[in-house]
C-alpha positions as CSV (number, residue, x, y, z in Angstrom):
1,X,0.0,0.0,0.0
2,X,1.2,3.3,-0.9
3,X,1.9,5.7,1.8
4,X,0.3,9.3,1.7
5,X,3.4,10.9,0.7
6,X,3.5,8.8,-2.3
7,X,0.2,9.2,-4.1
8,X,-0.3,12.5,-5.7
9,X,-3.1,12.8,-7.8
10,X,-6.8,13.0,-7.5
11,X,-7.7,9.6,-8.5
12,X,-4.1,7.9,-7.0
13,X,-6.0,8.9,-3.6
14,X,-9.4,8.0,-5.0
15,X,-8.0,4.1,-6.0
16,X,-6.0,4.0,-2.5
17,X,-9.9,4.8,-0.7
18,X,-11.4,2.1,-2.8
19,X,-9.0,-0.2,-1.3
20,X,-9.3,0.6,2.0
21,X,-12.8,0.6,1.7
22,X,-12.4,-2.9,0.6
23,X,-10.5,-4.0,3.5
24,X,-12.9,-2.7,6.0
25,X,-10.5,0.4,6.9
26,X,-13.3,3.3,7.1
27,X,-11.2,5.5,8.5
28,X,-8.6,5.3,6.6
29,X,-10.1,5.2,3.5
30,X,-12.2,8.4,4.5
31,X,-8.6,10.1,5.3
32,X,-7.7,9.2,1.3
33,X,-11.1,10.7,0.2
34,X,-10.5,13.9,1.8
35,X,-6.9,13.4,0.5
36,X,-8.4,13.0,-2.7
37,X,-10.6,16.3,-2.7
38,X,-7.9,18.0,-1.6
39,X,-5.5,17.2,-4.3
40,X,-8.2,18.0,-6.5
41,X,-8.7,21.5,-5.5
42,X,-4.9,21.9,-5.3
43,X,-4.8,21.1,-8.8
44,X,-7.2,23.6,-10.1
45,X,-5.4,26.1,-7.5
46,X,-1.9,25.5,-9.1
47,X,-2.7,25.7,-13.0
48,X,-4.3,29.4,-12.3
49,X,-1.1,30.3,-10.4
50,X,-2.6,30.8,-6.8
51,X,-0.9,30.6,-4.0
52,X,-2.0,27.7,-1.6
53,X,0.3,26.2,1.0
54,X,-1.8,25.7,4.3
55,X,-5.5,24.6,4.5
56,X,-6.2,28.7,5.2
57,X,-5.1,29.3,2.0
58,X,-6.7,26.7,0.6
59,X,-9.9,27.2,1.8
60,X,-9.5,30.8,0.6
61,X,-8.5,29.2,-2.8
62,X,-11.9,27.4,-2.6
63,X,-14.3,30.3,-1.9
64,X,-12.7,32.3,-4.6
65,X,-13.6,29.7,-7.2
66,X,-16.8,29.2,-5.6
67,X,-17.4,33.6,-6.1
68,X,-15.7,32.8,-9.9
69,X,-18.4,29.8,-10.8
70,X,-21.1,32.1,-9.6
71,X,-23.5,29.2,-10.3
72,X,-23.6,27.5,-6.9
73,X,-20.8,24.8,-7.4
74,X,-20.2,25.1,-3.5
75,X,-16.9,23.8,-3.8
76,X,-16.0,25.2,-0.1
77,X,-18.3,23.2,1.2
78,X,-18.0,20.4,-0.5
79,X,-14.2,20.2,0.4
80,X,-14.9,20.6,3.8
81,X,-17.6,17.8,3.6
82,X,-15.1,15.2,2.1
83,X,-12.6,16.0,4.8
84,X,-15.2,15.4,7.7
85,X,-15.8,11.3,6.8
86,X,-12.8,10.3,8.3
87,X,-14.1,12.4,11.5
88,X,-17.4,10.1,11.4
89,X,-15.1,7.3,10.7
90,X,-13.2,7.7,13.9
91,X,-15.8,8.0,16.0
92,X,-17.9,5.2,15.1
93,X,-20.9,7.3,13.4
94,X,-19.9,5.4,9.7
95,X,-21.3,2.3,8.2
96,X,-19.8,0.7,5.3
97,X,-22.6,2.0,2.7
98,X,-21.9,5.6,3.8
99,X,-18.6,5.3,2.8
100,X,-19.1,4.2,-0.6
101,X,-21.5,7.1,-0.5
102,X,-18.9,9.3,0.0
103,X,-16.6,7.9,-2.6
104,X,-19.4,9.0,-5.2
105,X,-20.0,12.2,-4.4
106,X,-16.3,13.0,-4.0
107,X,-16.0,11.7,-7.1
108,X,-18.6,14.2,-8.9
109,X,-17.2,16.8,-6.5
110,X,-13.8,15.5,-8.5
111,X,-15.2,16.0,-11.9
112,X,-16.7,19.3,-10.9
113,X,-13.6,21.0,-10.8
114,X,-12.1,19.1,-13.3
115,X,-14.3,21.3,-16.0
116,X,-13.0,24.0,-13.8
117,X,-9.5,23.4,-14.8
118,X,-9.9,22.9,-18.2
């Protein structure tokens, strides 16, 4: 299993999820979802030039793309919903189906902001 440091992308963190969700490791695999929607807004972030080193910045990063899509996309809080599962996760409030759950809708949160960085 790759370690954190070693998947990069989006979808690296999305396939490393799917496994842990396999093996039974909510937690985990809800850390690599919010891994995954992080990486994803980082991406966007980096190809328009923005800064965005700490989670301040990009949060900020976030609600300025949420101002520029000016049709609801909610990116801000969408982000900050895929990085609460492993929360729920850790303190027992996840069952197996609500992580898979999560894995979809991080993965059209994903694809949201992929016609962002195009």
């Amino acid at each position: 299993m790759l370690t954190r440091a070693e998947l990069k992308t989006a979808q690296d963190f999305l396939a490393a999820a799917e496994n842990e969700f396999a093996l039974g490791n909510l937690e985990t695999g809800s850390e690599r979802i919010g891994d995954a929607a992080t990486a994803a807004v980082r991406a966007v972030v980096k190809r328009r030039g923005w800064h965005c080193e700490t989670d301040d910045d990009l949060y900020k990063a976030a609600k300025r793309l949420d101002a520029e899509s000016g049709d609801g996309m909610a990116i801000q809080s969408g982000l900050r919903a895929a990085r609460a599962g492993a929360d729920r996760a850790r303190h027992g409030w996840m069952e197996p189906e609500d992580a898979w759950a999560d894995m979809i809708s991080v993965r059209h949160f994903i694809g949201l902001l992929q016609e962002l960085a195009d």
